[in-house]
N, C-alpha and C positions, 0 to 999 in steps of 0.2 A: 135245596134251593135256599138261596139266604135273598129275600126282598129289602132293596132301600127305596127310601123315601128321599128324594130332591127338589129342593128349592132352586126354582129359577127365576129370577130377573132378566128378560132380557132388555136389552139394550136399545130396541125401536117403539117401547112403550112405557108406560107404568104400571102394566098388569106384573103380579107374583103369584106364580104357578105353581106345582108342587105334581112331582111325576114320582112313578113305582118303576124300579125295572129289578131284573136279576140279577145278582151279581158274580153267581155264578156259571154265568152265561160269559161266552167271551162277546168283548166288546162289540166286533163287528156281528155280531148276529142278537145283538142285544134290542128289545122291545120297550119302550118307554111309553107306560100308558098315565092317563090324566090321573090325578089322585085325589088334586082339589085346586081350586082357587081363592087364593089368599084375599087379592086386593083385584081389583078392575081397573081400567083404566076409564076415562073417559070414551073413547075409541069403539072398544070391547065391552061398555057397560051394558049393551041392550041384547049381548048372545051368552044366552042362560044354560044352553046346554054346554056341559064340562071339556064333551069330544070334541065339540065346533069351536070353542073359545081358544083349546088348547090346538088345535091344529091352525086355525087363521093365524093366531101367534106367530107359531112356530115358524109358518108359510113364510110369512114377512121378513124373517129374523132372517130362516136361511137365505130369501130372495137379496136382501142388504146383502149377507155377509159375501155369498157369491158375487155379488157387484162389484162390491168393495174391493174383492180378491183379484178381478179382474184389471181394474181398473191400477192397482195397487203393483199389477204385474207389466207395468207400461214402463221401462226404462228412465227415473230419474222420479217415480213416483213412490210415495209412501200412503200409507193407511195413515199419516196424522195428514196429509193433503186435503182428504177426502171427510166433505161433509153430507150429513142423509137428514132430512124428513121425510113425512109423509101426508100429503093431502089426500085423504080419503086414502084408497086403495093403493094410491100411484106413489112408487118411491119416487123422493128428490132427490139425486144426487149434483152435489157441487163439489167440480175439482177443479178450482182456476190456471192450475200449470198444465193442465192437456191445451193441446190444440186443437181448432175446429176437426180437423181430420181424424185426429185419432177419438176424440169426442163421435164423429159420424161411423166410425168402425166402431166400434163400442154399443152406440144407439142399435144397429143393425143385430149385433150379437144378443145383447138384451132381448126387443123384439124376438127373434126368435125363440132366445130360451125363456121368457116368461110370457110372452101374446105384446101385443101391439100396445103401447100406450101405459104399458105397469110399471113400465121403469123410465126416467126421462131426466134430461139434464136440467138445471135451472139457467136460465139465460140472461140470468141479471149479471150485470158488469158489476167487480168489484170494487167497493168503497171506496 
């Protein structure tokens, strides 16, 4: 067994994580367990246990990057298109070159893969 230690940033917060896995495990069956937390965000400042901080993390990060990938996979669209916050729990996404329809196939997809209301477009008209 050779253990590493990983720093992660990711990208939907300012939390910095720090995870253990094997690495003589192959990838696909590999286990990434918490190892510690660096920095908090504001967000994630008030969940103190390591498993829960590091797995809501995580949840958000892959929920975006699945969005993103979708959304990304729409004919004439790219991931620099595509902008994401987060109010509370609910991702924002803004991607001003979809159109209402493909925007309302998209809503529907979401909804089902994450629950009703998690993911949601921003409906402000651009500047």
């Amino acid at each position: 067994m050779a253990f590493k230690i990983t720093t992660w940033s990711p990208d939907t917060c300012g939390c910095v994580l720090q995870y253990s896995w094997d690495s003589s495990v192959p990838a696909e069956e590999r286990v990434h367990t918490p190892h510690a937390i660096l920095t908090k965000c504001a967000k994630h400042s008030e969940t103190a246990d390591i498993h829960i901080h590091h797995a809501q993390v995580l949840e958000e990060n892959q929920r975006k990057n699945k969005a993103a990938g979708a959304i990304a996979a729409v004919p004439g669209i790219t991931h620099d298109d595509i902008r994401f916050s987060y109010a509370g729990p609910v991702l924002v996404l803004r991607c001003d070159r979809l159109t209402v329809s493909e925007k309302d196939v998209l809503q529907k997809a979401f909804d089902a893969e994450h629950g009703p209301g998690m993911v949601s477009f921003d409906t402000a008209r651009p500047a």
